[in-house]
One Martini backbone bead per residue (centre of mass of N, CA, C, O) as a GRO file, in nm:
protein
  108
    1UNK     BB    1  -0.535  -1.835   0.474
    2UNK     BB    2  -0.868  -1.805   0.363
    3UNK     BB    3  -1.062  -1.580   0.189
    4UNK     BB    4  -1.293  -1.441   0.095
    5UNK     BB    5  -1.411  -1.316  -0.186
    6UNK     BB    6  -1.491  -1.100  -0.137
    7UNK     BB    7  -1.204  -0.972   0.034
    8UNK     BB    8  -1.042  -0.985  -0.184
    9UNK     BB    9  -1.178  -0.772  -0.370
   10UNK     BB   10  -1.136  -0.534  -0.166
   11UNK     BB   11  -0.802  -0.561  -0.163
   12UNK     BB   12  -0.762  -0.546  -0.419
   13UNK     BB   13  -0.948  -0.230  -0.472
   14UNK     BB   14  -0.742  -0.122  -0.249
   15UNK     BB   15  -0.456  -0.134  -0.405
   16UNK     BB   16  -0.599  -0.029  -0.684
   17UNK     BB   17  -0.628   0.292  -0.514
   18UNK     BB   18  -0.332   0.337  -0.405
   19UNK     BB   19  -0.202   0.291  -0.700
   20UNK     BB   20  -0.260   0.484  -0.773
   21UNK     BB   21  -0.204   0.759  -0.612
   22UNK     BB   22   0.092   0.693  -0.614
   23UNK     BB   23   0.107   0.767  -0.944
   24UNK     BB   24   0.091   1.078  -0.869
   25UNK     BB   25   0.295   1.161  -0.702
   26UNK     BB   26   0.535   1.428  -0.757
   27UNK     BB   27   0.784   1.239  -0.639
   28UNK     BB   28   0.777   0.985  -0.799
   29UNK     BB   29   0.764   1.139  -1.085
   30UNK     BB   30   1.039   1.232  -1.061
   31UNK     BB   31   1.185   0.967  -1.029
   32UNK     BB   32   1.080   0.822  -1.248
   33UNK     BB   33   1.184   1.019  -1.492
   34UNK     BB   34   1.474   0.979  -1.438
   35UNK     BB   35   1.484   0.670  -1.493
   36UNK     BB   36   1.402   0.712  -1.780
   37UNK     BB   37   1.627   0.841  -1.868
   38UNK     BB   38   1.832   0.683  -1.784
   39UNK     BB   39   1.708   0.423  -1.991
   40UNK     BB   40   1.787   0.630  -2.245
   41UNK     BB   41   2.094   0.586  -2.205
   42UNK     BB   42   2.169   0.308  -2.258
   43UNK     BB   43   2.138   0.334  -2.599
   44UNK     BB   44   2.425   0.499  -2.641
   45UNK     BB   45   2.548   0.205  -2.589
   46UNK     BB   46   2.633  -0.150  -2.675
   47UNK     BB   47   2.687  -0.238  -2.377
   48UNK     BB   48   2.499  -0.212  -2.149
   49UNK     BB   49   2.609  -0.337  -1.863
   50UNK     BB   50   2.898  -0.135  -1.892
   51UNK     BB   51   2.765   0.112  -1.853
   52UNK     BB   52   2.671   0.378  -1.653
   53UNK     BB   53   2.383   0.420  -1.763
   54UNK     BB   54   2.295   0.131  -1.631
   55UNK     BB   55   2.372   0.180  -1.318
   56UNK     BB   56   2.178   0.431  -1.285
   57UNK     BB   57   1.885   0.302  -1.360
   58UNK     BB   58   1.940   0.049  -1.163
   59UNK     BB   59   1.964   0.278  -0.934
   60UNK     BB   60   1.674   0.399  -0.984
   61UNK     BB   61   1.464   0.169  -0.982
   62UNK     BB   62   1.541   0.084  -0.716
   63UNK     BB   63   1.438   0.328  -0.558
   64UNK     BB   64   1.150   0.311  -0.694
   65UNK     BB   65   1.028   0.075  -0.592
   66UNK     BB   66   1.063   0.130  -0.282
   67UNK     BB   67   0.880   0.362  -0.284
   68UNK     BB   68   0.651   0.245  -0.377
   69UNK     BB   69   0.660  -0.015  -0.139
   70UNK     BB   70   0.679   0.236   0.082
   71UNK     BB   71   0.356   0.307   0.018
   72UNK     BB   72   0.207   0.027   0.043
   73UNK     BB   73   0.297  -0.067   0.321
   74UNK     BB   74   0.164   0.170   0.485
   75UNK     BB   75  -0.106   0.182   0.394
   76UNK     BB   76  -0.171  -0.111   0.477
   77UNK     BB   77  -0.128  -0.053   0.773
   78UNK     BB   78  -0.345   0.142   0.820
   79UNK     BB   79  -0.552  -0.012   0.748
   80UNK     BB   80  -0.492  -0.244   0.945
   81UNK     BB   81  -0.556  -0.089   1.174
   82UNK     BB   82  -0.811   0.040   1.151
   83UNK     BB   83  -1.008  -0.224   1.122
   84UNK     BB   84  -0.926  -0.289   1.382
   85UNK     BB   85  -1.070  -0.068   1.532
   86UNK     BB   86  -1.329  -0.099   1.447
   87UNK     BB   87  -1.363  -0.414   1.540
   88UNK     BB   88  -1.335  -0.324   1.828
   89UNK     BB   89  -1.523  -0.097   1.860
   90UNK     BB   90  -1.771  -0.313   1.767
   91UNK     BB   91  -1.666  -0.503   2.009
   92UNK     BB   92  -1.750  -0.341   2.246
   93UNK     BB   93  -1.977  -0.250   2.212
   94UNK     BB   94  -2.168  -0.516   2.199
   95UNK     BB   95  -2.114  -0.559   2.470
   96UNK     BB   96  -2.222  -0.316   2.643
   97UNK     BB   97  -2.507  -0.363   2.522
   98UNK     BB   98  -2.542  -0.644   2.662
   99UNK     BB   99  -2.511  -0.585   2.952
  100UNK     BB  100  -2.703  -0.378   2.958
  101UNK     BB  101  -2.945  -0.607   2.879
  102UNK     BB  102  -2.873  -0.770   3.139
  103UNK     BB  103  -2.955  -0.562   3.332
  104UNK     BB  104  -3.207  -0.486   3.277
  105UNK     BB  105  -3.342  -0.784   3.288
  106UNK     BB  106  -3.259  -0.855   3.592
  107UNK     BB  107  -3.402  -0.547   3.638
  108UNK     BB  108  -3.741  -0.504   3.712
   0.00000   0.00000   0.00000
């Protein structure tokens, strides 16, 4: 299914206002540093993959990505649910009020 151009750049929009807001977050910056930390212990060893602090880098940022995925995960959920209420409650008004100009006008 392809969306209008409008509605990719709004959804665009909405990703990169999210994603902003989650690198702010105080836990994810902490995990973020972690992992930073764990990423420069690589270059102590002279074989990456074969030392401890390769394998602490790699498991702490898959962490951080988990995190990172599973809060733009549900803000997405979350959005896509408002989004979804408006528009039965904005479908549900316009029924109310078309029946209710059909009773008016029927009943002169």
């Amino acid at each position: 299914m392809n969306f209008p151009p409008w509605l990719e750049q709004a959804i665009q929009a909405r990703l990169d206002e999210v994603s902003s807001r989650i690198e702010q977050e105080p836990e994810l910056s902490r995990v973020r540093n972690e992992t930073d930390e764990a990423f420069k212990g690589l270059f102590a060893g002279e074989d990456m993959e074969q030392t401890p602090g390769y394998a602490e880098w790699e498991s702490r940022y898959i962490v951080t990505k988990g995190m990172e995925n599973e809060r733009l995960y549900m803000q997405g959920l979350r959005d896509g649910i408002q989004l979804t209420v408006s528009l039965l409650g904005q479908s549900m008004f316009e029924e109310t009020n078309t029946k209710a100009v059909q009773t008016i006008n029927a009943n002169p």
